[in-house]
Kinemage of the C-alpha trace (Angstrom):
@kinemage 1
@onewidth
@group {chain A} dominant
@subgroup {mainchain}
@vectorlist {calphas} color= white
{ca unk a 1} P 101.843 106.811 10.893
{ca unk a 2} L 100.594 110.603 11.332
{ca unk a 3} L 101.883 113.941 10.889
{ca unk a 4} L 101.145 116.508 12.839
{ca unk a 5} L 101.805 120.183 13.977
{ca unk a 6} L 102.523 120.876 17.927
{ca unk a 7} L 100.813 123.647 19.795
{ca unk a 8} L 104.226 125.437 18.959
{ca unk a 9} L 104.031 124.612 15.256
{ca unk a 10} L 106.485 121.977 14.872
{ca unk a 11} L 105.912 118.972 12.286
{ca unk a 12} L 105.889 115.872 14.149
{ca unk a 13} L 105.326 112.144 13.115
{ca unk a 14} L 103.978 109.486 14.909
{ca unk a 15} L 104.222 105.700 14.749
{ca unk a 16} L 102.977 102.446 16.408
{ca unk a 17} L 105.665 100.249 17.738
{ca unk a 18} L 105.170 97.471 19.591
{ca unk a 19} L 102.347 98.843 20.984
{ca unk a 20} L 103.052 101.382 22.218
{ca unk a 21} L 103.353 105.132 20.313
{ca unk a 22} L 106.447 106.841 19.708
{ca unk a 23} L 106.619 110.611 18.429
{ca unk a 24} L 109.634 112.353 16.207
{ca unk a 25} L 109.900 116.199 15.695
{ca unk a 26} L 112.410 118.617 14.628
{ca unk a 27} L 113.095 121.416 17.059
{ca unk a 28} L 114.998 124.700 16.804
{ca unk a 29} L 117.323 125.561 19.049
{ca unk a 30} L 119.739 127.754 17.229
{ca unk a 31} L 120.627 130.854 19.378
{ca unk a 32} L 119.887 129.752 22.951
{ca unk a 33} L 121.683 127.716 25.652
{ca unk a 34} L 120.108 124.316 24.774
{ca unk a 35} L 121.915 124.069 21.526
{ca unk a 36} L 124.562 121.845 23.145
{ca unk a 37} L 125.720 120.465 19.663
{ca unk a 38} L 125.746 124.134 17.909
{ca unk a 39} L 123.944 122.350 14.946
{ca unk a 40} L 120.972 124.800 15.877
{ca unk a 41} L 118.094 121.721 14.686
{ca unk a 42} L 117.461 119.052 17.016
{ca unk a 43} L 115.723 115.147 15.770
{ca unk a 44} L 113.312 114.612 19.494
{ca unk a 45} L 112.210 111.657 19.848
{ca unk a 46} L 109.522 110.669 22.962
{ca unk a 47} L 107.038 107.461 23.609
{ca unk a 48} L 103.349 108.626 23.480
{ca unk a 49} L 100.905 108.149 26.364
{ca unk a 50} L 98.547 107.418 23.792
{ca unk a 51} L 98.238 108.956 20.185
{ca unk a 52} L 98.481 112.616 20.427
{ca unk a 53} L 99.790 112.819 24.257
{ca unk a 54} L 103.770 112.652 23.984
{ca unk a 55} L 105.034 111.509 27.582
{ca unk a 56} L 108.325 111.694 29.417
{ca unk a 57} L 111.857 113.324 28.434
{ca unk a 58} L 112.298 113.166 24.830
{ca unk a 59} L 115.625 112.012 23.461
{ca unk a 60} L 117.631 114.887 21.568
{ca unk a 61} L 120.152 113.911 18.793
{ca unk a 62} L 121.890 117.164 16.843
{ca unk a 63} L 121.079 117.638 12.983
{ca unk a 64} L 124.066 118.461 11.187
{ca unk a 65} L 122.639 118.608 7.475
{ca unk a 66} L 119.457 121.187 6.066
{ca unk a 67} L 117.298 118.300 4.506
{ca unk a 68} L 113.825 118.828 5.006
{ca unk a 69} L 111.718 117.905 8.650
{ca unk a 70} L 109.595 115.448 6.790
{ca unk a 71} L 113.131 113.702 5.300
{ca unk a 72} L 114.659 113.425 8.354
{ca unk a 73} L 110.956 112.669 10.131
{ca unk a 74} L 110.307 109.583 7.802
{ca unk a 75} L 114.301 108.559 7.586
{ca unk a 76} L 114.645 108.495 11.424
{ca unk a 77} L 111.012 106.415 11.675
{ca unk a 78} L 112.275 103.760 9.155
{ca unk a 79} L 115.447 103.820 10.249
{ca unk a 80} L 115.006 102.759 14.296
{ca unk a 81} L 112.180 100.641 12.565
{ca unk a 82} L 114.600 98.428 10.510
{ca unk a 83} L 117.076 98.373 13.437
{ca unk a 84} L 114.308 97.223 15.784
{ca unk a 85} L 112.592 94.837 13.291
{ca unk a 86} L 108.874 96.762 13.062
{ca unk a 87} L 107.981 96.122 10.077
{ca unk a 88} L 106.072 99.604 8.364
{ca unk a 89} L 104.416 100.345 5.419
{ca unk a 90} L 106.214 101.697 2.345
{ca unk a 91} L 107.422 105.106 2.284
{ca unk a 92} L 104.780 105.674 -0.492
{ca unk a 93} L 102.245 105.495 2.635
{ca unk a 94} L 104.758 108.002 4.715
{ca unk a 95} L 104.642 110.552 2.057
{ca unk a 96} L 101.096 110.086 1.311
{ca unk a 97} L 100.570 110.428 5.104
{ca unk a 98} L 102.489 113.927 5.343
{ca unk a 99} L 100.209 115.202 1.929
{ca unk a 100} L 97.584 114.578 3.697
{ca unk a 101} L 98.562 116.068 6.765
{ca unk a 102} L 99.282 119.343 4.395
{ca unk a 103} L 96.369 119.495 3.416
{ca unk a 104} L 94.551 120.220 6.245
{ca unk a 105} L 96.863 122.425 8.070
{ca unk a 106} L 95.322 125.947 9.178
{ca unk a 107} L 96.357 128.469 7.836
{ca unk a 108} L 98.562 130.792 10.076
């Protein structure tokens, strides 16, 4: 699992499944045309070339609560993960995972 920031600083998480990588991010969309749902925050979810190089049309599914991007992030990831039957680490790793990723984000 890694956190991330996009090139349009958006937290993102990645994960391993089967293989393959998937990526997660929260996107804002309150205020324009592609807020289809009129929740204004958006869960994306897209497979991953590799690690690092999201691929293809990602999957857009409206956010109708204000919890944090790293709840929903890690809920969503365990979530499709228990459905699917990946097994992941504990959430302790998650968490520890997004620290981590804190800590070394430039400063803007």
């Amino acid at each position: 699992m890694v956190f991330g920031w996009d090139g349009r600083g958006q937290l993102y998480l990645e994960w391993q499944q089967a293989g393959g990588w998937k990526r997660a991010w929260v996107q804002n969309k309150a205020g324009t045309e592609k807020d289809w749902a009129g929740s204004g925050r958006y869960l994306n979810v897209v497979r991953c070339n590799k690690p690092g190089r999201p691929g293809g049309n990602p999957t857009d599914f409206p956010i109708f609560n204000d919890l944090p991007e790293e709840q929903l992030l890690i809920s969503f990831v365990y979530a499709a993960s228990s459905i699917t039957g990946l097994a992941l680490p504990p959430v302790s790793v998650a968490l520890a995972a997004y620290q981590a990723a804190l800590s070394g984000r430039p400063v803007k």
